[in-house]
C-alpha positions as CSV (number, residue, x, y, z in Angstrom):
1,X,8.0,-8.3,-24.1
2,X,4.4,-9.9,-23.6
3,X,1.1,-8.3,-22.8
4,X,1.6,-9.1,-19.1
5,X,5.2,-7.6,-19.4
6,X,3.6,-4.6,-20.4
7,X,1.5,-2.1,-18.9
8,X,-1.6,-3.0,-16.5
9,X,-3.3,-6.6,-16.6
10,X,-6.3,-5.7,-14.9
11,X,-7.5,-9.5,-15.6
12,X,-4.0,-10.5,-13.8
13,X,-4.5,-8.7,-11.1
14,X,-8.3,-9.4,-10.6
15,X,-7.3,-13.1,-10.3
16,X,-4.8,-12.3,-7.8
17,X,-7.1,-10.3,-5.4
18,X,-9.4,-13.2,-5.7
19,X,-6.8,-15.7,-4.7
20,X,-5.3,-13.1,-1.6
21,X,-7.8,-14.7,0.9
22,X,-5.5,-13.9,3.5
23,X,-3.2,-11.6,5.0
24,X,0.0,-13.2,3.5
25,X,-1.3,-13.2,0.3
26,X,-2.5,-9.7,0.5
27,X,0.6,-8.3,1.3
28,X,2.4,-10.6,-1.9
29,X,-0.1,-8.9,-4.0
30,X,0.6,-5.1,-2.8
31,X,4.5,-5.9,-2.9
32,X,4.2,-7.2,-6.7
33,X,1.7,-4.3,-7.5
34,X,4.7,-2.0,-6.0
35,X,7.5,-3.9,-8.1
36,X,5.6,-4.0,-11.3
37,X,4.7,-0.2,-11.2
38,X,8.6,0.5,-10.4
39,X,9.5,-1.4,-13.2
40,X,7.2,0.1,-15.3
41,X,8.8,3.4,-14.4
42,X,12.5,2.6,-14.8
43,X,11.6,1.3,-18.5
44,X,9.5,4.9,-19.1
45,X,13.0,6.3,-18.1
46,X,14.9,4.5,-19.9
47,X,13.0,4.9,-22.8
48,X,13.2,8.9,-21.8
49,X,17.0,8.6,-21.7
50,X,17.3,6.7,-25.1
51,X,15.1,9.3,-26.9
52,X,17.2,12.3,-25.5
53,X,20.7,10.7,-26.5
54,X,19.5,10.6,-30.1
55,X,18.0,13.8,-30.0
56,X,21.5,15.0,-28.7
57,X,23.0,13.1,-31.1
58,X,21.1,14.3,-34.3
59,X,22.2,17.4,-33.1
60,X,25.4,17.3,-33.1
61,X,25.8,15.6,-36.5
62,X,23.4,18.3,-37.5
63,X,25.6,20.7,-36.0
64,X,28.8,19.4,-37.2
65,X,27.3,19.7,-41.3
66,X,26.6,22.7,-41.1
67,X,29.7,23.7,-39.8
68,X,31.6,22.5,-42.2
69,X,28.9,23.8,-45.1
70,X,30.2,27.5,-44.0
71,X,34.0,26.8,-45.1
């Protein structure tokens, strides 16, 4: 991903308000404001999600070792 892929661009975005001169524009702005910040969620959850499944899965091979180290 690029630098504007990731997180805030606040030189991005300062450009943009300049450039929103009107209504139309203004309301582009807010919408990609909104689907940027969504996105930015969805990856913080999937990132969330991917951490917890190998978590879950050191565990269980943990888990599954040291069963089989008490036989």
């Amino acid at each position: 991903m690029g630098q504007q892929e990731t997180g805030y661009d606040y030189h991005r975005y300062k450009k943009l308000l300049a450039e929103a001169v009107d209504d139309g524009k203004r309301l582009e702005l807010i919408e990609l404001l909104i689907r940027e910040r969504a996105r930015d969620k969805l990856e913080a959850q999937r990132t969330s999600d991917r951490v917890a499944m190998t978590a879950q899965t050191v565990a269980r091979v943990l888990g599954t070792s040291r069963s089989r180290d008490s036989f």
